[in-house]
N, C-alpha and C positions, 0 to 999 in steps of 0.2 A: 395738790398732789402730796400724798406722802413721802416724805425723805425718808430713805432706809438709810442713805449714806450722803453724804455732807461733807467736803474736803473741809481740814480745818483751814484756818486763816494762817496766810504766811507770808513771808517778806520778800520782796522781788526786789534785787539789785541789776536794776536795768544795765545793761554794759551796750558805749557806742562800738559800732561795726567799723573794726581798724581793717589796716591792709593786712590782706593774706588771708590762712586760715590757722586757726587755734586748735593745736591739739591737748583736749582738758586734760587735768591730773587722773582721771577717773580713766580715761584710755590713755594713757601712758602707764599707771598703774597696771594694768591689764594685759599690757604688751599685744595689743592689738595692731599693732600696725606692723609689728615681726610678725606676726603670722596670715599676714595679706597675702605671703607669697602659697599658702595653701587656697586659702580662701578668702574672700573679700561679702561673704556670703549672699551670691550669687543665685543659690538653688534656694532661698527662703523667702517666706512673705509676713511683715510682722504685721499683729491687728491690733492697733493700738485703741482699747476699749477704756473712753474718756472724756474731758470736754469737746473736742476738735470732732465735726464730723466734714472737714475738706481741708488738703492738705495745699492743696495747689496755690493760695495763698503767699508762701513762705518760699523766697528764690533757695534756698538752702533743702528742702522737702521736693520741690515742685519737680527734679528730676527722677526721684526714686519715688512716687507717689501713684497711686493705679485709684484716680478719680470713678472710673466707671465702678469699683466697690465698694466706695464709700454711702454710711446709711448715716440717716440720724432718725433717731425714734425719742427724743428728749422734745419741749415745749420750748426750744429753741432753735433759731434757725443756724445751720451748720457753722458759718464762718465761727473760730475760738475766740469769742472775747475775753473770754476767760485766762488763756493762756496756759492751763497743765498738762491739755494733752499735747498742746505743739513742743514743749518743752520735752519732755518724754520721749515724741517721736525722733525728734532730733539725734537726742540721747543714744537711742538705738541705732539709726541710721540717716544721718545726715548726709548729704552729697560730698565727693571729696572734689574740688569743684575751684578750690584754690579761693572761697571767701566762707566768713563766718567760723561753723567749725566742721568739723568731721566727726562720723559718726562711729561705735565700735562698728558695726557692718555698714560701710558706704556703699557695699555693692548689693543689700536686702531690699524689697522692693516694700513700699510704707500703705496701710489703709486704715484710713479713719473709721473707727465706729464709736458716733456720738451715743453714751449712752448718760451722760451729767450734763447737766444746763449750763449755765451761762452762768448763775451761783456757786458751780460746785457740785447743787446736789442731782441726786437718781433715785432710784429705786432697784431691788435687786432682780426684780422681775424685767425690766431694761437692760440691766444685762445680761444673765440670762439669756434675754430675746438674743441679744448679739453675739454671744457666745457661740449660741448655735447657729446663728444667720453664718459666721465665720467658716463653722465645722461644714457648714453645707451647699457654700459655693460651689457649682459645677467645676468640676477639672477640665478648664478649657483657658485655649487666649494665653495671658501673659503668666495666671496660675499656675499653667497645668506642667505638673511633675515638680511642681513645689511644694517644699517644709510649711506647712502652717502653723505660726508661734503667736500667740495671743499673751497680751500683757495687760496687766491690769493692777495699775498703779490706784486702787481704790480700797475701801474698804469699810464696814462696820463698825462699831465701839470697841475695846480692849474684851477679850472675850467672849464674844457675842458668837453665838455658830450660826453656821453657813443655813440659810434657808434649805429648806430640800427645794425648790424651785430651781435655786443656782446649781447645789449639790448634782441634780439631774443632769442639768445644760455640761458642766462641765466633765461629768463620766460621758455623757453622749460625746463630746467633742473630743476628749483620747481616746475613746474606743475609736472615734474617724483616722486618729492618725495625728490629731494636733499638741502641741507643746504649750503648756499654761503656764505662767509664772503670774504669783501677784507679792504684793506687796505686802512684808507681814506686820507695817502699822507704823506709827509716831506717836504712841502710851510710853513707851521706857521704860524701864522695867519696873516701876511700881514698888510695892514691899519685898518684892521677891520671893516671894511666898505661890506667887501661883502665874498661867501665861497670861500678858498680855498682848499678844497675837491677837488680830481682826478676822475677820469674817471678810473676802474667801480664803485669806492666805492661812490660816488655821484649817482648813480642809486638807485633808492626809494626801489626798494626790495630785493637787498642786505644788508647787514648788516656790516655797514662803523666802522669800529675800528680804535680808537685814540690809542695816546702811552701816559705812564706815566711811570713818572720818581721814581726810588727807595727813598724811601719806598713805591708809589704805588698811594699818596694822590693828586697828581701835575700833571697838563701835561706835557707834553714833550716841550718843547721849539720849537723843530723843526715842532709839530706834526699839522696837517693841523684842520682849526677851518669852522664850518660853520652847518646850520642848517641838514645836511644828517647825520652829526656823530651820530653815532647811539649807540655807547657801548665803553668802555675803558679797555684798557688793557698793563700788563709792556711791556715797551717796549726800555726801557734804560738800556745799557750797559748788555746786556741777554748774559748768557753761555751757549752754546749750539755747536753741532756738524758742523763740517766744511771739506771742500775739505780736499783728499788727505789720509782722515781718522784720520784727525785732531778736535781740538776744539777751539771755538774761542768766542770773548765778539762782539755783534754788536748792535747797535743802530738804532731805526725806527718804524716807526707803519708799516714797514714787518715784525718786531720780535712781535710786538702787535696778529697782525693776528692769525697767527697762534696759540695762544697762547686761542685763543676763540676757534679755529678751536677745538683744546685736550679738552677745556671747555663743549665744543659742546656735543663731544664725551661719556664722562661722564655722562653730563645730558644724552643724548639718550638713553646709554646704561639703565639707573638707570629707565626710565621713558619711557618705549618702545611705551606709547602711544602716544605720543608727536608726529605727523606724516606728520606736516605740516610748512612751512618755519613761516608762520604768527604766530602759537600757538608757536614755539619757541622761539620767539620776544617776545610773551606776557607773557610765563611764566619766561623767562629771567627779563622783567620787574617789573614782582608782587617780585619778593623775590630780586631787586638789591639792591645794598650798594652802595649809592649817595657819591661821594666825593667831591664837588663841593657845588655850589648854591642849593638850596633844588629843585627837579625837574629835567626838561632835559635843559641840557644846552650846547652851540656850542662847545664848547672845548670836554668835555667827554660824552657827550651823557647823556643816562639814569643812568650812572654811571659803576660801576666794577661788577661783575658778584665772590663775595667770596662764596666759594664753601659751606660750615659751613650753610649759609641761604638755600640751596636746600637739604639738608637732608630732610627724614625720614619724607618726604609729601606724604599726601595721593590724590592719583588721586579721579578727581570729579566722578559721575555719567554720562554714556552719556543721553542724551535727549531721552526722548520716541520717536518713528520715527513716521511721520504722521501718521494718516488712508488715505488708498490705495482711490481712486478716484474708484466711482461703474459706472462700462462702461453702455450705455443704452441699450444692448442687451449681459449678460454677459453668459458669457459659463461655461461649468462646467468642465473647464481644472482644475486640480489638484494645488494649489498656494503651493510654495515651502517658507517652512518658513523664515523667514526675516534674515539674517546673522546678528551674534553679531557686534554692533557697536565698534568701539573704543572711550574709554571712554576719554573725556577731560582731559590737564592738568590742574592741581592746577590753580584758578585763587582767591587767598585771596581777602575776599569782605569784605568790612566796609562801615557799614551804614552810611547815612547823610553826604554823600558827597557833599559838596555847588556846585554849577554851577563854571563851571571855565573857563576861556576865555583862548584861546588856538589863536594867532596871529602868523603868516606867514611867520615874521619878514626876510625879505633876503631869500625868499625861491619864486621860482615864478610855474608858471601850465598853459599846454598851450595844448590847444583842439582844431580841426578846425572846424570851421562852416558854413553855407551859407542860406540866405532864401531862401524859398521853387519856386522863380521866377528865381534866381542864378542858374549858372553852376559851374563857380569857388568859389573853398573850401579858406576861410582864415582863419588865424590861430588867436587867442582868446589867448592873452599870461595876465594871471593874476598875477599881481605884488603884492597883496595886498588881502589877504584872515583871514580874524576872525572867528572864529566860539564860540560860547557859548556851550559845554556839561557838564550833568549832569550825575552822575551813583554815583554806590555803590562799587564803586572800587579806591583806589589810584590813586590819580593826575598823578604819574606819566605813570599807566598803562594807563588811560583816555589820555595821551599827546601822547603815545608807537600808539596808537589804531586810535585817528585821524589822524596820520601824515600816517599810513599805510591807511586807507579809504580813505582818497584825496588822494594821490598818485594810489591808485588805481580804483579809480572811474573817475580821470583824467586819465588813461591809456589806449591811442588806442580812445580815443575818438571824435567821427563827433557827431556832430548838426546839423540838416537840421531844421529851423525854420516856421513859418508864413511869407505868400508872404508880401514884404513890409517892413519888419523887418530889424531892423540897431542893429549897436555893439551893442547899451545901452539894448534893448532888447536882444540878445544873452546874454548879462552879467547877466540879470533878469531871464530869463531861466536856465543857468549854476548855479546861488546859488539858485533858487528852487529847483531845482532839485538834487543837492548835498545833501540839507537839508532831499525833501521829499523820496528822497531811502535810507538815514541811518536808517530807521529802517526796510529797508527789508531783503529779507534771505542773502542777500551778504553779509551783516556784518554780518550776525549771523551767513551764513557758514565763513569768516574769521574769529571773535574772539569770538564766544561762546556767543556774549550776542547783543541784539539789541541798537541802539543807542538814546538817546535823546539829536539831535543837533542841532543849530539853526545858521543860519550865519548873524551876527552881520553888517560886511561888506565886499565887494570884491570890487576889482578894476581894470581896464584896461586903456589901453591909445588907441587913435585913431592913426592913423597912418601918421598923422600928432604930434603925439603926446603931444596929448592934454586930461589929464586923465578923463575918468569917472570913479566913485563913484559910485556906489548903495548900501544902506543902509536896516537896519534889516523892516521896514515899511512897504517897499515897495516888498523884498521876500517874508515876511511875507503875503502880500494879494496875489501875487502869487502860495505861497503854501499852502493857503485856498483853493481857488479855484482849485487847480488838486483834495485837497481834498475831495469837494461837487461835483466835477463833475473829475473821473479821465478817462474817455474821453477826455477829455482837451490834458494827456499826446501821443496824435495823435500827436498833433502838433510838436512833438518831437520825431525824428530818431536816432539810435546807431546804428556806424557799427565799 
């Protein structure tokens, strides 16, 4: 079998099973046990996607464990010999049970899905497989009207992207309604010159978790740096559950993972309206604890996620929903009244927010295009994106919000242009039009609020590579004119 992915080699400090139970520095750090009195997360079910395909094994797992979900699709038989996924699940939700330890969510219900052997390695096509087996369990039994939060403590080389095979698995599985977190690697930050982010947690709408080092303020040395890392979590020297029915100390942003994965759990439970991968990202964001540079930054992302900041908030109001469009010959069928929306999460807003430039820095976006005289598609790779937003919300949610809208406005993207049309124009079109749909429903159906953003500059290289430029002047009279005339936006196809 091919290995796509391969856990590297690591050190297991076995630890004997004293009296009681151990609450790790990683949830203490996290203040997860002040916030038990919201939630214990109760309403969530974590899919630990890894070596372990059965949990029941482990007296510490065996009561938060839902056996009848557990898969294994590896050339291994389920019990972990391996020990990382037991470790991990632990991590997330261990029983509070008064031996071993306790997990961020004691009260998350645990399912294994073996997608790595017994060495370590997989293949991404095995996960994948499980990703969706995850997203597409029946809503019934002990599931049903539960959070589905999927971790994935694995990953590919420094760099490497996401197969489109995963790529798939995992838009399928948010668009169902589930919560992904992976792990963004143990490269380190290399020359620093460019990310070293793995392959899934490099994928824009995952949720890339770094490691830090006890007391919780620091990265991890080993822990991979680059503009995807999305959120930080302990991830040095974690106690936590291991093969055999053991416990043991390990090191990684796979013990970070999951560690968001219990986090997750909690918030969902505590805030059932939260329903969407995007508004979890954003209310994660409005109430983080930066430990770093003020902002997001490559190493830790948005910051730590301390549980003490997501108390005893009150959910927004949802939106009045349109008025219904009046057909031109309407009938007098009986109209069934409008189902209760669910209401937004918390999004703290603070006035006179200055404009703030949000740059690309090591991050690139790449769409295919062709003028409308062309048959072959080429691909439009942008090295070099600025944007200027404005809002009434913290910089750092306004950073959390643009990096999700260009990732996803660049997603799955063709351009079919005007006959005659070259790169420079494709580039002219790509940031009007980035600009002039941020204030349509697609960002207000992802974060709750429309945007005011403007792009400063983009850039491409010919393929000769030799860069073009285009500057805020020159989008700017482009996205006049869709304005006075948005007929114009003919000229421009999505598929």
């Amino acid at each position: 079998m091919k290995k796509d992915i391969q856990l590297d080699p690591y050190s297991i400090e076995l630890v004997a099973l004293e009296g009681g139970q151990v609450v790790d520095w990683g949830n203490a750090y996290l203040k997860a046990e002040d916030f038990y009195r919201a939630s214990r997360g109760e309403g969530a079910v974590i899919f630990i996607i890894d070596t372990a395909g059965q949990f029941t094994d482990h007296p510490d797992l065996r009561p938060n464990c839902l056996p009848e979900y557990d898969r294994n699709i590896t050339n291994s038989p389920p019990p972990d010999a391996h020990g990382h996924g037991t470790h991990c699940a632990g991590i997330s939700a261990a029983a509070d049970n008064n031996i071993g330890v306790i997990g961020i969510a004691p009260g998350a219900k645990l399912v294994a899905l073996k997608a790595l052997n017994d060495t370590g390695g997989g293949s991404f096509n095995w996960v994948a497989d499980q990703v969706r087996y995850a997203a597409d369990i029946p809503e019934s039994g002990p599931i049903k009207n539960k959070k589905r939060i999927i971790s994935m403590s694995l990953g590919g080389p420094a760099g490497m992207a996401t197969p489109p095979v995963l790529k798939s698995a995992i838009d399928y599985a948010i668009e169902k309604g589930a919560f992904i977190f992976a792990a963004a690697g143990n490269s380190g930050a290399g020359d620093g010159s460019k990310s070293t982010v793995g392959a899934p947690g490099r994928y824009g709408p995952v949720i890339a978790v770094a490691s830090t080092d006890r007391p919780g303020t620091s990265r991890s040395g080993f822990s991979s740096v680059g503009n995807e890392v999305d959120i930080a979590a302990p991830g040095g020297q974690i106690y936590s559950t291991h093969r055999g029915g053991g416990y043991a100390r390990l090191s990684g942003t796979s013990m970070a993972c999951p560690q968001m994965a219990g986090v997750a759990a909690l918030l969902l439970s505590a805030y059932p309206e939260i329903v969407t991968q995007a508004q979890l990202t954003a209310f994660l964001a409005a109430n983080i604890t930066d430990i770093l540079s003020p902002g997001i930054d490559r190493e830790t992302g948005m910051g730590t996620p301390v549980l003490t900041e997501y108390l005893d908030l009150q959910p927004g109001e949802p939106d009045e929903p349109d008025e219904p469009d009046t057909p031109d010959d309407p009938v007098d069928d009986p109209v069934d009244e409008e189902p209760e929306q669910p209401a937004e999460p918390v999004i703290p807003r603070r006035p006179n927010v200055a404009t703030t430039l949000f740059p690309s820095t090591g991050q690139s976006y790449v769409l295919q295009w062709r003028a409308n005289d062309e048959r072959a598609l080429k691909n439009l790779i942008v090295s070099a994106l600025d944007v200027r937003v404005t809002g009434d919300v913290s910089t750092e949610y306004l950073a959390t919000i643009v990096r999700a809208y260009v990732a996803d406005w660049f997603g799955s993207r063709v351009m079919v242009i005007r006959e005659k049309e070259d790169v420079r124009d494709a580039l002219v079109w790509c940031a009007a039009f980035l600009q002039f749909n941020a204030d349509d429903d697609r960002a207000k159906e992802l974060f709750g609020i429309r945007m005011d953003l403007v792009v400063d500059r983009i850039v491409t290289h010919t393929d000769d590579g030799v860069p073009v430029s285009v500057e805020r002047s020159e989008i700017a009279a482009r996205v006049k004119d869709l304005e006075q005339r948005p007929a114009a936006a003919a000229a421009l196809h999505y598929a």
